[in-house]
VOVO-85957 format. One record per residue (C-alpha): x negated, y negated, z; residue number from 1. Coordinates in pm, whole numbers, plus 50000, padded with zeros to 5 digits. Layout:
<nodes>
     u     v     w   k
     X     Y     Z NUM
...
</nodes>
This chain:
<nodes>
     u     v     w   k
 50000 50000 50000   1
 49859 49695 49888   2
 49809 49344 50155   3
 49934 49070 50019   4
 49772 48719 50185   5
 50063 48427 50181   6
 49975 48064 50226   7
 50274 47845 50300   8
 50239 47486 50229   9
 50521 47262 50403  10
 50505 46918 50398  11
 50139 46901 50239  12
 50013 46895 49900  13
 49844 47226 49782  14
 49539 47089 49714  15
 49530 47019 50096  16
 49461 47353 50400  17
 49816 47530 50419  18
 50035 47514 50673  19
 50002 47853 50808  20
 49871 48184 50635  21
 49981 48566 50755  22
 49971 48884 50532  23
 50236 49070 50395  24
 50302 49400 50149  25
 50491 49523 49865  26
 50733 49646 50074  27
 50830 49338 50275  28
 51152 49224 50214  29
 51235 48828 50150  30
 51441 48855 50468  31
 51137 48921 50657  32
 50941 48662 50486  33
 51206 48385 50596  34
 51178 48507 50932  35
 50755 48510 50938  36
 50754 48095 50784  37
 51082 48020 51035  38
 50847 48117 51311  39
 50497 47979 51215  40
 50661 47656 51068  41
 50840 47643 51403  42
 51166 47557 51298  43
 51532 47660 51434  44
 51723 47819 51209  45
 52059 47688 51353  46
 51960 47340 51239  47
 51704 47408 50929  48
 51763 47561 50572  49
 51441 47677 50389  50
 51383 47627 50019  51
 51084 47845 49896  52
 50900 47830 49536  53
 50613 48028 49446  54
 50323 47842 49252  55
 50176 48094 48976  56
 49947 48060 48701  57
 50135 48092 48349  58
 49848 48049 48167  59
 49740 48278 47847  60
 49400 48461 47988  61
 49126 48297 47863  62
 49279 47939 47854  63
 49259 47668 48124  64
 49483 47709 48443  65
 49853 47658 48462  66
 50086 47626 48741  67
 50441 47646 48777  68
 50701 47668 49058  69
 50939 47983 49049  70
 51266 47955 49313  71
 51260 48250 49547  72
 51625 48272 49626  73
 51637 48665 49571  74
 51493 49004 49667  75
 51433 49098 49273  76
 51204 48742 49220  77
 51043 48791 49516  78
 50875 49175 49440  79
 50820 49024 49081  80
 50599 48721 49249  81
 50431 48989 49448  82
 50332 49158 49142  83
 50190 48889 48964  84
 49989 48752 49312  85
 49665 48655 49240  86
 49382 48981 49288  87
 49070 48824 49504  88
 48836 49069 49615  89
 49042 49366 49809  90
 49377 49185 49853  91
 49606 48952 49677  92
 49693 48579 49722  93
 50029 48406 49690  94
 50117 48052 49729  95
 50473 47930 49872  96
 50595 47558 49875  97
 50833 47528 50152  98
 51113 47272 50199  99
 51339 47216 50499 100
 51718 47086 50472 101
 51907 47008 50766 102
 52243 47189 50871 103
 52527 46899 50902 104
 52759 47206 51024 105
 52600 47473 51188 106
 52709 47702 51417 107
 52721 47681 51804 108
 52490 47871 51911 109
 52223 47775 52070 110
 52016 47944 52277 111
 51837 47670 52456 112
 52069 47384 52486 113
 51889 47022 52441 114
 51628 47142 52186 115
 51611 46979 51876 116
 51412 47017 51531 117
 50991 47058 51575 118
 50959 46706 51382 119
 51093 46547 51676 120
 51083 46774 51925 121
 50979 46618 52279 122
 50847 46812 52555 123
 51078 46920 52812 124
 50771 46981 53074 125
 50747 46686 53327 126
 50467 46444 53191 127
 50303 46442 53575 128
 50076 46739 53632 129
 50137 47018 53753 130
 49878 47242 53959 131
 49909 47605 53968 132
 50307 47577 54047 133
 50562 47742 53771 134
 50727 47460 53558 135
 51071 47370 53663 136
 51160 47452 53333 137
 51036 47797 53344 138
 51171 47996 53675 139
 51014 48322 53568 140
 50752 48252 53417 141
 50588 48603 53379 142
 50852 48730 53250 143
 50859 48513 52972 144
 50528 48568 52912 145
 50576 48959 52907 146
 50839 48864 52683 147
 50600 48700 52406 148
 50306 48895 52423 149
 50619 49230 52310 150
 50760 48992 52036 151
 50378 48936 51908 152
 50288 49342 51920 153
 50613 49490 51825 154
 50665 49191 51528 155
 50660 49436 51247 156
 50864 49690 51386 157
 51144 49443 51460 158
 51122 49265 51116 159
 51205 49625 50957 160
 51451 49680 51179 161
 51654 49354 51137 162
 51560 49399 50753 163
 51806 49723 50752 164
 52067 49615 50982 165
 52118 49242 50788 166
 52031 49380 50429 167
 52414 49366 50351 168
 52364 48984 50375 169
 52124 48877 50097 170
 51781 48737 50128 171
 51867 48432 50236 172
 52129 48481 50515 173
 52018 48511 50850 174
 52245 48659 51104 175
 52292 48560 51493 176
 52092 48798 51620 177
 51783 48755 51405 178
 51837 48362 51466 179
 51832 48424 51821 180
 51506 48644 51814 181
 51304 48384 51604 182
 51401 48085 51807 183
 51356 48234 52118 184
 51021 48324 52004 185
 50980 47982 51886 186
 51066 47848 52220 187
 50915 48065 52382 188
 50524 47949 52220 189
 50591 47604 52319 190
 50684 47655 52652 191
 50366 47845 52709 192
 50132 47570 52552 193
 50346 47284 52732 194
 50284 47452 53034 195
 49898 47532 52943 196
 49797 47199 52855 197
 49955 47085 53191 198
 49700 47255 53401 199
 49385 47075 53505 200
 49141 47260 53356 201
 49202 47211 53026 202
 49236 47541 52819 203
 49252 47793 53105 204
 49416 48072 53143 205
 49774 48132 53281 206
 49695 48332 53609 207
 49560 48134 53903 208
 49263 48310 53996 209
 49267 48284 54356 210
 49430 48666 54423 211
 49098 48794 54346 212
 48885 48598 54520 213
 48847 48813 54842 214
 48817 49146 54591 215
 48561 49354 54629 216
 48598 49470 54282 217
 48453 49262 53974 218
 48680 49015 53852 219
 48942 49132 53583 220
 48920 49003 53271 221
 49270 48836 53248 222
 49144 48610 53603 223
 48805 48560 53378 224
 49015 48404 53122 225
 49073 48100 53347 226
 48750 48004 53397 227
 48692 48028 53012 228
 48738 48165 52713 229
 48614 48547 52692 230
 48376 48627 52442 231
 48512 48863 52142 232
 48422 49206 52184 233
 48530 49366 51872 234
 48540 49204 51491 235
 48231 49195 51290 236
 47982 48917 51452 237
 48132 48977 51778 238
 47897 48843 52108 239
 47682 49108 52238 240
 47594 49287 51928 241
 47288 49393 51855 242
 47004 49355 51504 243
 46703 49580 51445 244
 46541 49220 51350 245
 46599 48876 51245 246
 46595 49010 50872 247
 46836 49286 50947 248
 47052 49008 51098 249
 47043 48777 50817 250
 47098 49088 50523 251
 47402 49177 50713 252
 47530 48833 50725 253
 47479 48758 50360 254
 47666 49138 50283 255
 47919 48978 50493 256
 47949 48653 50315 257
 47939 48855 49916 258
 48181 49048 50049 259
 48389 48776 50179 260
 48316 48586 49864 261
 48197 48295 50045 262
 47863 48106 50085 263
 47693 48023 50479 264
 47445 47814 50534 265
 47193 47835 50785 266
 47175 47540 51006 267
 46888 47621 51266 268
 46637 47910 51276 269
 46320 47957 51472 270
 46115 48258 51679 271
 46435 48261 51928 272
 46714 48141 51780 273
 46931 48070 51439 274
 47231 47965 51382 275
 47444 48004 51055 276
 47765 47841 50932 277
 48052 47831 50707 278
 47995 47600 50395 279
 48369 47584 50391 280
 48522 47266 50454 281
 48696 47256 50758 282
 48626 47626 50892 283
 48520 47622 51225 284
 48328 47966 51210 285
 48001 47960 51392 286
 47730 48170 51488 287
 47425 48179 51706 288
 47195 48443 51726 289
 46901 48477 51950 290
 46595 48736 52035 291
 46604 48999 52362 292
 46313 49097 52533 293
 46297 49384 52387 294
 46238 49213 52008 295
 46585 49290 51897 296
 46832 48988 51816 297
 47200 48991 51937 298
 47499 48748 51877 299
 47496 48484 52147 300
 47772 48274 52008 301
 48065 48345 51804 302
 48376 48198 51941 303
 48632 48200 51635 304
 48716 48484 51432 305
 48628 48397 51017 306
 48972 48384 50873 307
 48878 48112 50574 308
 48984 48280 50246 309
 48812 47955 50058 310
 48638 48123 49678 311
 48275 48110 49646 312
 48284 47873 49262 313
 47864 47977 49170 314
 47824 48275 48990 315
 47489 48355 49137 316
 47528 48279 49532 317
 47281 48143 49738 318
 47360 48435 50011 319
 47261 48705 49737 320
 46841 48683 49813 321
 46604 48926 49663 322
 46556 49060 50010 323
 46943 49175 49962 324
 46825 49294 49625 325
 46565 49493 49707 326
 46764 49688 49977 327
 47056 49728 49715 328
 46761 49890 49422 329
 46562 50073 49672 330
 46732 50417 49653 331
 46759 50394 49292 332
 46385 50296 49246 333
 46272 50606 49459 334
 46453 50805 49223 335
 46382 50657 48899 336
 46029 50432 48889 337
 46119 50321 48544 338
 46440 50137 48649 339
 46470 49880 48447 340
 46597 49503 48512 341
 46942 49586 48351 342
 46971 49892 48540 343
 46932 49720 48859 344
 47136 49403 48754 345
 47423 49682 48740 346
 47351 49864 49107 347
 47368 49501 49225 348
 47666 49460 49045 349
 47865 49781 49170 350
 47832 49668 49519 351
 47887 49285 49487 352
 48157 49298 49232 353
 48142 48896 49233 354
 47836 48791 49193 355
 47594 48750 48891 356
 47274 48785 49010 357
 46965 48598 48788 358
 46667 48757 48588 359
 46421 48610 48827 360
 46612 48695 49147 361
 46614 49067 49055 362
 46293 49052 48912 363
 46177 48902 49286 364
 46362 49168 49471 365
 46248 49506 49266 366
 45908 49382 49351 367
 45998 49355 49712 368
 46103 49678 49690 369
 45776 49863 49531 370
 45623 49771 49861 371
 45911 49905 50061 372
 45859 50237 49904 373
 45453 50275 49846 374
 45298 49997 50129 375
 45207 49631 50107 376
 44995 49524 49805 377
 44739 49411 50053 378
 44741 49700 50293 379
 44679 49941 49995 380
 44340 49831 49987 381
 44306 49878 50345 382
 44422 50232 50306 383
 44270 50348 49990 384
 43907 50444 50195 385
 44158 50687 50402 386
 44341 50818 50110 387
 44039 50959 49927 388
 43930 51082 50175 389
 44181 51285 50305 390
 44260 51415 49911 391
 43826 51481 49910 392
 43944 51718 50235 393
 44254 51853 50070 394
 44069 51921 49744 395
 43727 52044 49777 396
 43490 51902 49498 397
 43666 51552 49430 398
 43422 51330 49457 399
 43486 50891 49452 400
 43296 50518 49522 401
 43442 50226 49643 402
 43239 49905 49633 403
 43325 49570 49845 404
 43164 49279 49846 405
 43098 49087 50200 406
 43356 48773 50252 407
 43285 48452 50526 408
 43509 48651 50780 409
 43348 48867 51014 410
 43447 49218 50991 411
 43595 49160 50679 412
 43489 49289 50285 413
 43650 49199 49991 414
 43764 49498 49765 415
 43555 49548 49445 416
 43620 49843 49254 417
 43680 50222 49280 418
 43623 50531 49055 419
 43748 50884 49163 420
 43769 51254 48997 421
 43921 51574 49140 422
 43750 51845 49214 423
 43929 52106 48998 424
 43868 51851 48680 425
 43533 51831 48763 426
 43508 52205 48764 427
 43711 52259 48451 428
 43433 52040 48222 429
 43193 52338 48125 430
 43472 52487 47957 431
 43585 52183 47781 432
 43434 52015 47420 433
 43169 51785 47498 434
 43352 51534 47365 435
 43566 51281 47596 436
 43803 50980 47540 437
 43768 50676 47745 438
 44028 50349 47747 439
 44131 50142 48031 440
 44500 49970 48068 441
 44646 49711 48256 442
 44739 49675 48580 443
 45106 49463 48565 444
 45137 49474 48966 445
 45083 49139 49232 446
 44717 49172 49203 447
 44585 49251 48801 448
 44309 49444 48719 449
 44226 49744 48475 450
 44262 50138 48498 451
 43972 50296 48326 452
 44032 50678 48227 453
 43850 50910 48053 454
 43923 51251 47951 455
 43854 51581 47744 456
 44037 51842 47519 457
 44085 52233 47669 458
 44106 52443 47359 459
 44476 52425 47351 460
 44416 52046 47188 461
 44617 51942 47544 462
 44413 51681 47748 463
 44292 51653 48053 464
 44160 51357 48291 465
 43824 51386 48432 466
 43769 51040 48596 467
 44006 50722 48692 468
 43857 50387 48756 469
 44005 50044 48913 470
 43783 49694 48886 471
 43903 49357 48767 472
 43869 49313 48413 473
 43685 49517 48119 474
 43304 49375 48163 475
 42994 49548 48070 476
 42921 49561 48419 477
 43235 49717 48493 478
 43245 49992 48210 479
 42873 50028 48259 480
 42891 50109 48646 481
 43213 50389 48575 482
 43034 50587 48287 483
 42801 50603 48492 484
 42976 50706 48829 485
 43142 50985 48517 486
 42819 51128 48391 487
 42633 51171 48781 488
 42981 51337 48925 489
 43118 51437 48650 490
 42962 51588 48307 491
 42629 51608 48454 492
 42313 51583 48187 493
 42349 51684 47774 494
 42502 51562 47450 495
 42784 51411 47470 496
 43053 51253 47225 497
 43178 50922 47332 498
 43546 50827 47139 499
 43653 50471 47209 500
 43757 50140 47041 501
 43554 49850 46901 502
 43519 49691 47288 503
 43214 49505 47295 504
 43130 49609 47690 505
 43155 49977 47596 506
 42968 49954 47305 507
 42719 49759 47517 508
 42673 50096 47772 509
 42531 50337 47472 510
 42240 50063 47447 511
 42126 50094 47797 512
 41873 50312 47906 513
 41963 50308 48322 514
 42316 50476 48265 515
 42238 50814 48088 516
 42426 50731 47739 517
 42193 50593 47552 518
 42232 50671 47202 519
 41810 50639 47066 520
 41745 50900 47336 521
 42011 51113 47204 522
 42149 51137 47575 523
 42490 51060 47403 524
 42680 50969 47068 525
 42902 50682 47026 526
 43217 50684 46767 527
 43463 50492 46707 528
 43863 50568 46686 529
 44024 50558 46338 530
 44369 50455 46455 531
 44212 50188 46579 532
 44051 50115 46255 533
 44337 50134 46089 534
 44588 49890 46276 535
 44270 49617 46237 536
 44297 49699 45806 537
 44679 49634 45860 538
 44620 49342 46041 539
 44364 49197 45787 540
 44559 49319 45469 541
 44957 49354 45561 542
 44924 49681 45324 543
 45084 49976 45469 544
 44952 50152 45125 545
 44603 50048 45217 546
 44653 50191 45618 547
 44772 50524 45449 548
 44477 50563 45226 549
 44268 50470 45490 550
 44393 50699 45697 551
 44437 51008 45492 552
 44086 50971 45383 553
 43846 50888 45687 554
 43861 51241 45813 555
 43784 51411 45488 556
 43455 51701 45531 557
 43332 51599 45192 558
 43172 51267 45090 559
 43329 51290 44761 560
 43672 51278 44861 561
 43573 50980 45139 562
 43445 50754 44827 563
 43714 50878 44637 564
 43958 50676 44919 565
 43714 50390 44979 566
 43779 50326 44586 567
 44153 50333 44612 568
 44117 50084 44865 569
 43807 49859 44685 570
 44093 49876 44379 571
 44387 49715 44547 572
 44202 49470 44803 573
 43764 49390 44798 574
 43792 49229 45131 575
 43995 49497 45273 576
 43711 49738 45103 577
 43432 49516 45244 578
 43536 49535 45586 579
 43608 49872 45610 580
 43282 50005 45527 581
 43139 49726 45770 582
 43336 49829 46019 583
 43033 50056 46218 584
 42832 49740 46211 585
 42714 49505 46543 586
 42775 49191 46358 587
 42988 49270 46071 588
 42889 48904 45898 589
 42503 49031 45928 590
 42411 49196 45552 591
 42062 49327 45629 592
 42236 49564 45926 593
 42280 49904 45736 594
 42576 50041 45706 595
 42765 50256 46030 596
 42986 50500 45811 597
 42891 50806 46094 598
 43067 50549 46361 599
 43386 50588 46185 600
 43407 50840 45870 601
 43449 51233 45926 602
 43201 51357 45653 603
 42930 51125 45814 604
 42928 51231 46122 605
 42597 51433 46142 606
 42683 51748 46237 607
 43068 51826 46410 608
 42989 51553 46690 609
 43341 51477 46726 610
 43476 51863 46740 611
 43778 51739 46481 612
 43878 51450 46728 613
 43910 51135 46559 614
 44107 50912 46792 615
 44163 50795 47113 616
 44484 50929 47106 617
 44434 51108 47440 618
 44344 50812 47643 619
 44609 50654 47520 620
 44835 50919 47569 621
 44759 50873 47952 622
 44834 50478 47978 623
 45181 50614 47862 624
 45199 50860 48092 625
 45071 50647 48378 626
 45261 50301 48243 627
 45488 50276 48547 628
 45223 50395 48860 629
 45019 50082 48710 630
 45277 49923 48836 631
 45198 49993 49212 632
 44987 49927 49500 633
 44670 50083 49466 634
 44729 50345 49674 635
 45054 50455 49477 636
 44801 50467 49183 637
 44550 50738 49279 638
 44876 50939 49450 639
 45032 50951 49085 640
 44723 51042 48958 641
 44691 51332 49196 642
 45014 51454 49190 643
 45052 51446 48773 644
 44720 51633 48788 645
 44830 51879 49004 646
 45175 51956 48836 647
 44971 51978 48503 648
 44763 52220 48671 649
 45046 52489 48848 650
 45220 52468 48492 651
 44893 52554 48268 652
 44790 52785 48551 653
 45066 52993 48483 654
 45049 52994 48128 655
 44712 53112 48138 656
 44826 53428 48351 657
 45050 53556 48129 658
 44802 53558 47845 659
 44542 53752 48087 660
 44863 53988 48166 661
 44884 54060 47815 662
 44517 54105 47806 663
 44420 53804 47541 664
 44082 53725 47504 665
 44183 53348 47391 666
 44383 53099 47373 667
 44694 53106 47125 668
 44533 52801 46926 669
 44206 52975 46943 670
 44366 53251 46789 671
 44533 53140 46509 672
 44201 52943 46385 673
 44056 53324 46382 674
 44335 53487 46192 675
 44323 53164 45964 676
 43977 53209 45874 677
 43958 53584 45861 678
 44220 53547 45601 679
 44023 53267 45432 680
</nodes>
């Protein structure tokens, strides 16, 4: 059953606060709804007739706003204006213009004689105080009051009841003993605030406090009431509850507030205290919120229940932070790492229905939620010593170096660089080709830098890592000081084929003698990756014929067949053709520098250096693989690389005990090369 929230404007404007507001549902009759405004308009039915209209947008969708006024004389308009009530958030809102008319001839009754209308109603309490004693008015005063508090709890149950017994007179008509009921009620509210504002102490309760007094007993609450108001111990916000933290405080208060579709504002905050208010105009709603000795934070202050049903106009609020955000993404992140912006736009979405959060404000909050899940960008670097070395424990053989430089604090070094490789890589090289891959990517976390990775081919053409590197930027220095850290701990001494790009810095490390890849000492040799090649002749020529030759043809065994490309390409572009077979070259500008064709072309190799591998394909194959972890802390980085290794490792494992079950000698790829030659 759906709520229904009714403001009644009487004697206003509707532009202006209504005049009262109570909820209602599809099933309440318009017999009861005359009865709820006769009593919180306070007016006597005897002597008032009520006129209501409902105010509802008859606008197209789409098109600017348009009001009307509908009569609500009868039961049938009044369920059709609860229909078309306008939806906001879990409820529905319906505005009623009121008018009063006075009855010339009315009936007799009266059930307190010498009352008249509320508009100029006097007080019938004597204007001199009165302390403690009953009114003269009022000679039983508690039962009065015992009287009002059973109207106020059994409202609803009488309103159905009176609905049934009077429903053979029409929506409008109200019969004696329904008048009799509402004004009594009526009267009955303003002889209890006459009589409360007539006490001393201004706003006290009704009971004199003085029979518990002598009590050994606490005080009861109802003799509490006179010496002030009680604090609110249930509702949301109520005084005494109690927040993890200050943040946990203030994410629950701007749920509350999206919700709510509202906006608060916070008006004072410091180590012990903060307050926060409605940005409502008019709405009293307060609250003040301070720190326990214990750390937590509880609600000090939080006299009036939030009943302001105002609409939030901004799209994006101001209560929706990225803190908010990142608690809202966080499960969905530690399922899914590759969770994009529009995915978490929508799992913002689904739980604030009306709000629109910004690009930037999401952006903000998913990275306030990578550290949630993997550690502080900052305290990675603190814990990255303790990390490798509990995975060199865990995994015998793994082997790493992290350099720091000293800083001007005491105690304190500044984080350099790191290089690590696993133990079981490290023991898997002998029965790799000497030939390895290396690349580095970037780092798109808080603090940027480059992952350097290099790895090999197992004679199933799948790749493997061997070494992982982290330093600041692609440097000599830097590339020089990781193929190094990979040839002491990891390949160990002999011939070894190099596959990389045109970088400058690593073409810089095969011309030093201090790193063990020297080139003239034959400790190493250097090539160069085709694909990469071949997007540069794109680049240059914007020939995708040109890229295809190219490619097709720099792999060919024979020299004939090469030249027989490098024509096709001199034929359709000589600068394409003249770059190309400078491409091995230092200085490519530099004429008396002989040509490089065994940096680059198949059939000049020298002697199957390159085992068939021609590109970098497997280094890049692992930025893919590893595009989101670089992404992370650095900590999250060398766990990603573990753990990938390892699941690569339990799935090839068991691969490679089925084939000694079935008592192969070598690997299926291995295998058909045999049969394909032996056929040959």
């Amino acid at each position: 059953m759906s709520q229904v929230i009714i403001n009644v404007y009487y004697g206003r404007e509707i532009s202006d606060a209504p005049t009262c507001t109570f909820p209602v549902t599809n099933s309440t009759s318009l017999h009861e709804l005359r009865k709820h405004i006769y009593v919180s308009i306070h007016l006597l039915p005897s002597q008032f007739d009520l006129t209501i209209k409902a105010r509802l947008n008859t606008a197209p969708p789409g098109s600017a706003e348009k009001y009307q006024l509908f009569s609500v004389d009868e039961e049938t308009i009044w369920h059709m204006m609860l229909e078309y009530a306008t939806p906001v958030l879990n409820f529905k809102l319906l505005d009623l213009v009121v008018e009063s008319v006075p009855i010339v001839s009315h009936t007799n009754y009266d059930p307190y004689p010498g009352s008249v209308p509320r508009s100029s109603r006097d007080t019938t309490v004597s204007d001199s105080p009165i302390y403690y004693d009953d009114p003269p008015e009022i000679p039983i005063l508690d039962d009065l009051v015992t009287r009002f508090n059973e109207m106020n709890n059994n409202t609803s149950s009488d309103t159905n009841s009176s609905s049934d017994t009077n429903s053979d007179l029409g929506g409008s008509a109200v019969g004696e003993d329904d008048m009799a009921e509402m004004e009594d009620q009526i009267r009955m509210q303003d002889v209890m605030k006459e009589w409360v504002n007539s006490i001393p102490f201004i706003n006290r309760g009704l009971q004199h406090p003085f029979p518990a007094f002598n009590d050994d007993v606490p005080m009861p609450y109802k003799y509490e009431a006179f010496f002030g108001y009680p604090p609110r111990i249930d509702g949301q916000f109520s005084v005494g509850q109690m927040f993890d933290s200050k943040a946990d405080l203030k994410s629950q208060l701007g749920a509350f507030a999206l919700n709510n579709n509202l906006e608060l504002q916070q008006q004072y905050t410091n180590r012990t205290g903060y307050v926060v208010v409605c940005r409502a105009e008019g709405c009293p709603w307060r609250v003040y919120a301070k720190t326990t000795e214990t750390g937590n934070w509880t609600i000090a202050t939080n006299p009036d229940e939030h009943n302001c049903y105002s609409i939030a106009c901004k799209v994006d609020s101001r209560q929706l932070t990225a803190r908010m955000i990142a608690d809202v993404i966080r499960p969905g992140l530690k399922e899914d790492l590759e969770m994009s912006i529009k995915a978490c736009r929508f799992a913002v979405r689904s739980q604030y229905k009306m709000v629109e959060p910004s690009y930037n404000k999401i952006w903000r909050g998913r990275e306030l939620a990578i550290p949630d899940l993997f550690g502080s960008w900052e305290k990675a670097y603190e814990l990255l010593p303790s990390l490798l070395g509990a995975i060199q424990m865990s995994t015998p053989g793994t082997k790493y170096v992290i350099e720091h430089e000293p800083s001007t604090k005491m105690g304190i070094r500044i984080f350099t660089r790191v290089a690590w490789a696993f133990g079981p890589c490290i023991e898997s090289w002998p029965y790799l080709r000497p030939v390895i891959s290396v690349d580095a990517g970037h780092l798109s976390g808080r603090y940027k830098g480059k992952l350097f990775m290099a790895c090999a081919y197992d004679a199933e053409q799948q790749l493997l890592p061997i070494a992982f590197g982290i330093a600041d930027e692609e440097s000599s220095s830097n590339w020089g000081w990781f193929m190094q850290f990979v040839r002491e701990n990891v390949v160990g001494p002999g011939r070894i084929c190099v596959i990389s790009d045109q970088h400058a810095a690593i073409r810089s490390v095969f011309d030093r003698t201090d790193l063990g890849w020297c080139e003239e000492r034959g400790e190493a040799v250097h090539r160069l990756c085709s694909q990469h090649i071949a997007s540069n002749v794109y680049k240059l020529c914007k020939d995708q014929i040109i890229k295809k030759i190219f490619k097709k043809f720099v792999c060919k065994m024979k020299p004939w067949r090469f030249y027989e490309g490098m024509d096709l390409i001199k034929g359709r572009s000589i600068t394409t053709h003249q770059y190309v077979m400078w491409c091995g070259k230092r200085l490519q500008n530099l004429e008396e520098e002989p040509l490089q064709l065994h940096k680059w072309a198949q059939c000049h190799d020298g002697g199957l250096n390159r085992w068939g591998i021609m590109t970098t394909n497997g280094s890049e194959s692992l930025n893919n693989v590893f595009r989101v972890a670089r992404q992370l802390p650095v900590t999250a980085i060398v766990e990603r690389t573990f753990y990938k290794i390892v699941d690569w490792y339990v799935k090839r494992g068991k691969v490679a005990q089925q084939w000694v079950q079935r008592g192969m000698r070598f690997s299926n790829n291995i295998l058909s090369v045999l049969q394909y030659r032996t056929s040959k």
